[in-house]
Biotite code that builds the C-alpha atoms (Angstrom):
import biotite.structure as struc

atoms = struc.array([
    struc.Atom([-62.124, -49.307, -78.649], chain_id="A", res_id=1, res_name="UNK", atom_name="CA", element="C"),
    struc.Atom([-65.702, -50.469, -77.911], chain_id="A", res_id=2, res_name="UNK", atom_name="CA", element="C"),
    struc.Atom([-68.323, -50.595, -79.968], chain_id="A", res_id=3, res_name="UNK", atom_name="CA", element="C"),
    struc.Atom([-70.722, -47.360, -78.607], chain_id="A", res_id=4, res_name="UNK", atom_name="CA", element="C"),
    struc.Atom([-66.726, -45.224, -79.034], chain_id="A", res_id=5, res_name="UNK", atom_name="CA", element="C"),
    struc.Atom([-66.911, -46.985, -83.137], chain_id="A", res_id=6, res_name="UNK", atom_name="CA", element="C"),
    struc.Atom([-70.803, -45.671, -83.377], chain_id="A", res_id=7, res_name="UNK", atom_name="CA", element="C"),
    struc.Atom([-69.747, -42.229, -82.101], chain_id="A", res_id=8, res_name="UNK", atom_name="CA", element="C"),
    struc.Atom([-66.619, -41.809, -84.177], chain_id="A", res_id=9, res_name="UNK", atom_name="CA", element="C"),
    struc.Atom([-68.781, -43.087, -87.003], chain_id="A", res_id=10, res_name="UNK", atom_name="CA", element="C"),
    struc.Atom([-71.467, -40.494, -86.445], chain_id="A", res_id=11, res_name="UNK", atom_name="CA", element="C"),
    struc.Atom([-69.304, -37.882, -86.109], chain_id="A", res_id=12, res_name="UNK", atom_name="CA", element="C"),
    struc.Atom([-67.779, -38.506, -89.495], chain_id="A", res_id=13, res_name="UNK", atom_name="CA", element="C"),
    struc.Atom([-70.926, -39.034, -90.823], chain_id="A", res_id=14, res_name="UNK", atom_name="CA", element="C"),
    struc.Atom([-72.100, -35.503, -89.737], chain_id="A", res_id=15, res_name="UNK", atom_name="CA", element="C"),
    struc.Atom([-68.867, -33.894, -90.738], chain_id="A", res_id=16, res_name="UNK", atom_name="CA", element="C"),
    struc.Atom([-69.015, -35.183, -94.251], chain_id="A", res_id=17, res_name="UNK", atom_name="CA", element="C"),
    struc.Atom([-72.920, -34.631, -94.617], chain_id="A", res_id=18, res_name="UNK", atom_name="CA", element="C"),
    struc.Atom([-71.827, -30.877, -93.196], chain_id="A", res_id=19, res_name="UNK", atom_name="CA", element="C"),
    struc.Atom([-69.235, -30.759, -95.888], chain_id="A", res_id=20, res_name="UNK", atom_name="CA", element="C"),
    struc.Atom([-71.595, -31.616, -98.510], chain_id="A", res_id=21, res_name="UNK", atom_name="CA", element="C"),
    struc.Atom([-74.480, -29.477, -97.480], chain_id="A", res_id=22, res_name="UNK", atom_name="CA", element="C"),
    struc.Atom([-71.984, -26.402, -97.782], chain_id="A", res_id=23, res_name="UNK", atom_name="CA", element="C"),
    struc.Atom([-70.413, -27.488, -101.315], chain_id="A", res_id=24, res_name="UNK", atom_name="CA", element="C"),
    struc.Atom([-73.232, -28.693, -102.991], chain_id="A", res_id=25, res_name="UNK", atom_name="CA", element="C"),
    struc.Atom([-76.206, -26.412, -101.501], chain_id="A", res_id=26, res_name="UNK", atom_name="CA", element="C"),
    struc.Atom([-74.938, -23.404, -100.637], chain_id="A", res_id=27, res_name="UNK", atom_name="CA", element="C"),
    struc.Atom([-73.638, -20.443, -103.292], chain_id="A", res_id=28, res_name="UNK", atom_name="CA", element="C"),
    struc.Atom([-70.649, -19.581, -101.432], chain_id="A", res_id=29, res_name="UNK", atom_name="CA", element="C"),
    struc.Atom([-69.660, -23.549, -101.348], chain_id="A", res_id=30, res_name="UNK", atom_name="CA", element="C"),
    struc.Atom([-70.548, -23.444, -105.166], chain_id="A", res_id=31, res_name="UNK", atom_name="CA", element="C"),
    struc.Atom([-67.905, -20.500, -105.924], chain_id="A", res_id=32, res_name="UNK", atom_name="CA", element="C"),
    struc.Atom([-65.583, -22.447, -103.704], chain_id="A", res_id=33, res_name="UNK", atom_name="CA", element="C"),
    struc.Atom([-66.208, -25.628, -105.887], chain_id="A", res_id=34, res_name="UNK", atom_name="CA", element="C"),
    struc.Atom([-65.750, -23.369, -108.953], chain_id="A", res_id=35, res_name="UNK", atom_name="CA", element="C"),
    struc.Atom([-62.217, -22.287, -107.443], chain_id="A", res_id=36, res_name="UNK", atom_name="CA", element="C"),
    struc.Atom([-61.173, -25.543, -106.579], chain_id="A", res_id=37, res_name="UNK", atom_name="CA", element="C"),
    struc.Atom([-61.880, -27.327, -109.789], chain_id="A", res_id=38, res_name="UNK", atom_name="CA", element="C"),
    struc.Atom([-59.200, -26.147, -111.887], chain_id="A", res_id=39, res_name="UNK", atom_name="CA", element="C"),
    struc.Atom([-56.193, -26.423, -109.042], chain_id="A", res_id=40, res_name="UNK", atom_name="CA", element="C"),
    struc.Atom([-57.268, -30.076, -108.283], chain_id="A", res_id=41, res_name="UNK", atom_name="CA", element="C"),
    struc.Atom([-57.104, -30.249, -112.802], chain_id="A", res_id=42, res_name="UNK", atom_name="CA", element="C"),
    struc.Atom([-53.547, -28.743, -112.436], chain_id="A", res_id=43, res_name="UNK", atom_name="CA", element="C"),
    struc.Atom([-52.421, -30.886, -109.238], chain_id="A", res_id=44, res_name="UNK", atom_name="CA", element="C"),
    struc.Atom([-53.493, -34.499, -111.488], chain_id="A", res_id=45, res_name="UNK", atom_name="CA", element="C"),
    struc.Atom([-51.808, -33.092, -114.334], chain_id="A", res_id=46, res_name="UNK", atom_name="CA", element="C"),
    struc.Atom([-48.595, -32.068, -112.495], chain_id="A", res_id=47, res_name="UNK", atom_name="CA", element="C"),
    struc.Atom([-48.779, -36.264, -111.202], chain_id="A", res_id=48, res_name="UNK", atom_name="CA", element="C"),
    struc.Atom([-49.037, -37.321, -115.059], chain_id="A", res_id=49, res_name="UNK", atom_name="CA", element="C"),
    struc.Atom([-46.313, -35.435, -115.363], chain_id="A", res_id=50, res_name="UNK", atom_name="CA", element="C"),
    struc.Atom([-44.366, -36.552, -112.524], chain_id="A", res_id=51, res_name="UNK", atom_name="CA", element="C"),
    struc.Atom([-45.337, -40.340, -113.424], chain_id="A", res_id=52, res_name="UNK", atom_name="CA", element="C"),
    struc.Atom([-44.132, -39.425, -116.935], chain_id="A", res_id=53, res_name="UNK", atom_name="CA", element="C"),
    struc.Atom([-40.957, -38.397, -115.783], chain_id="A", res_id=54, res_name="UNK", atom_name="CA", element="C"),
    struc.Atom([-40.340, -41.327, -113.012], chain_id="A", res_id=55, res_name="UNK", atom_name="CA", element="C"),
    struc.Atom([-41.358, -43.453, -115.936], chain_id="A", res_id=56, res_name="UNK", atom_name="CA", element="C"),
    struc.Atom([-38.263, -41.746, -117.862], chain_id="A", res_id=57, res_name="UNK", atom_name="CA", element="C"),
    struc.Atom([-36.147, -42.064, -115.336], chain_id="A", res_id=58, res_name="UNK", atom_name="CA", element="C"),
    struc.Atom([-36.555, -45.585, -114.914], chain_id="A", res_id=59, res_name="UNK", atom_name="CA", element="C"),
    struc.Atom([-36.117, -46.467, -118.255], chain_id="A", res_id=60, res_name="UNK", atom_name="CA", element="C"),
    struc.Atom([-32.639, -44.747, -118.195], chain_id="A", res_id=61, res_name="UNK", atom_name="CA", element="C"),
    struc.Atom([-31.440, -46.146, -115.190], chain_id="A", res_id=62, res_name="UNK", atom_name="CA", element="C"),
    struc.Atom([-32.499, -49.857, -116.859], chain_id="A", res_id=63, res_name="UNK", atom_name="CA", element="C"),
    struc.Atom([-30.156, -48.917, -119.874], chain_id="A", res_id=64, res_name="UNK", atom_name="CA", element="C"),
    struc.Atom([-27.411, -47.964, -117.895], chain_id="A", res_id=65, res_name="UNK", atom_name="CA", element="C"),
    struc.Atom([-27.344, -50.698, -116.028], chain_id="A", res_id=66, res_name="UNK", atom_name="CA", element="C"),
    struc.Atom([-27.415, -53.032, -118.801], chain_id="A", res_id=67, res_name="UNK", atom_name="CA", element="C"),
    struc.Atom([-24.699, -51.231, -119.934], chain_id="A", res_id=68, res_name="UNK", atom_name="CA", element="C"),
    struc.Atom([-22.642, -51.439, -117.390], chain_id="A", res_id=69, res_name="UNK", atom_name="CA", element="C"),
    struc.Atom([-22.706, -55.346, -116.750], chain_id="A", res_id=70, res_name="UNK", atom_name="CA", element="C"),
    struc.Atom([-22.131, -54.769, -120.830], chain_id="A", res_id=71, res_name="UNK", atom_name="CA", element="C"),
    struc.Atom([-19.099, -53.600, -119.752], chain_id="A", res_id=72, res_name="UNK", atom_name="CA", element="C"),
    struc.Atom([-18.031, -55.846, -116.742], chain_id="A", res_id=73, res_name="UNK", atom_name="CA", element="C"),
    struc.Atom([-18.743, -59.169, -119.310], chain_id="A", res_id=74, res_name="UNK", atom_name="CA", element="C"),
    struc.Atom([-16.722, -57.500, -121.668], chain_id="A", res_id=75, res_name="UNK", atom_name="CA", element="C"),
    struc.Atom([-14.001, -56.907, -118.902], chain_id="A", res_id=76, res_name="UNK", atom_name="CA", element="C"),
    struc.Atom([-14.630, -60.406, -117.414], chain_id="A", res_id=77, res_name="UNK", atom_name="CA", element="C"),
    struc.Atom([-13.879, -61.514, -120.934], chain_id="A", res_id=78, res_name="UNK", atom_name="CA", element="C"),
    struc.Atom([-10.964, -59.685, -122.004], chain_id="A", res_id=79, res_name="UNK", atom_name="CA", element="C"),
    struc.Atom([-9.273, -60.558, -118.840], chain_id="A", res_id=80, res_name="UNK", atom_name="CA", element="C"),
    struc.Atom([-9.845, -64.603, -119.928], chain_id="A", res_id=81, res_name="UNK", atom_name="CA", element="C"),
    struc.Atom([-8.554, -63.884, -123.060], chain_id="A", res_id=82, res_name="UNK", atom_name="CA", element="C"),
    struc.Atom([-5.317, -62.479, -121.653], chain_id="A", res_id=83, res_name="UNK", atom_name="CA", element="C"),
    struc.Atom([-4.802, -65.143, -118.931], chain_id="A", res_id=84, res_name="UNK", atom_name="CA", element="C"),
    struc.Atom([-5.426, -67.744, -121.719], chain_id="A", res_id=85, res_name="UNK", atom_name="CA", element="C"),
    struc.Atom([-3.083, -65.972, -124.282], chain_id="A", res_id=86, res_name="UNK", atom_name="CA", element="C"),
    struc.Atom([-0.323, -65.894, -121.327], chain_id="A", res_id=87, res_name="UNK", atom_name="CA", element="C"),
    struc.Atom([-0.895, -69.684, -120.331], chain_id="A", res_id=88, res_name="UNK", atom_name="CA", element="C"),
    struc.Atom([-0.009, -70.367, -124.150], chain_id="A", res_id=89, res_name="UNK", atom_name="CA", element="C"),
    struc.Atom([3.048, -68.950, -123.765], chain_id="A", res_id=90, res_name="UNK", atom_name="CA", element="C"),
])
C-alpha cells in the first residue's frame, strides 16, 4: 500500500467518523438515537461484569478441584508406598 492509498483510506475514515458525529451529536434524530442506545450499551457492560464474575467463579472452582485431585493422587501415591513397604517387611 502506498502512501497517497494510506492518505485516502485515512480521509475516508476521517469523513465517515466526522459524518457519524455530526449525526449523533448535532442532529435531534441522532440525539433520540443516542438516548436509545445508552441504556443497551449500560446493559451489554453489565451483562460482561457479569460474565467476568462468573469466569472468575469458574476458575476458582476448577483451581480447587484440581488441588484436590493431586490431593488425592499423593494420597494414592502414598498409600501404595505404605503397602509395598508393609509387604517388603514381611
Amino acid at each position: 500500500m502506498n502512501d497517497s492509498n494510506r492518505v485516502a483510506i485515512a480521509s475516508a475514515m476521517g469523513a465517515l467518523l466526522g459524518g457519524v458525529w455530526g449525526y449523533l451529536y448535532l442532529t435531534e434524530s441522532g440525539r433520540r438515537f443516542r438516548l436509545q442506545l445508552e441504556p443497551r450499551i449500560d446493559d451489554f457492560m453489565n451483562e460482561i461484569h457479569r460474565m467476568q464474575g462468573t469466569v472468575h467463579k469458574a476458575r476458582e472452582a476448577a483451581g480447587e478441584s484440581w488441588a484436590s485431585l493431586q490431593e488425592i493422587a499423593n494420597d494414592v501415591s502414598r498409600s501404595g508406598e505404605s503397602a509395598e513397604r508393609a509387604g517388603q517387611s514381611h
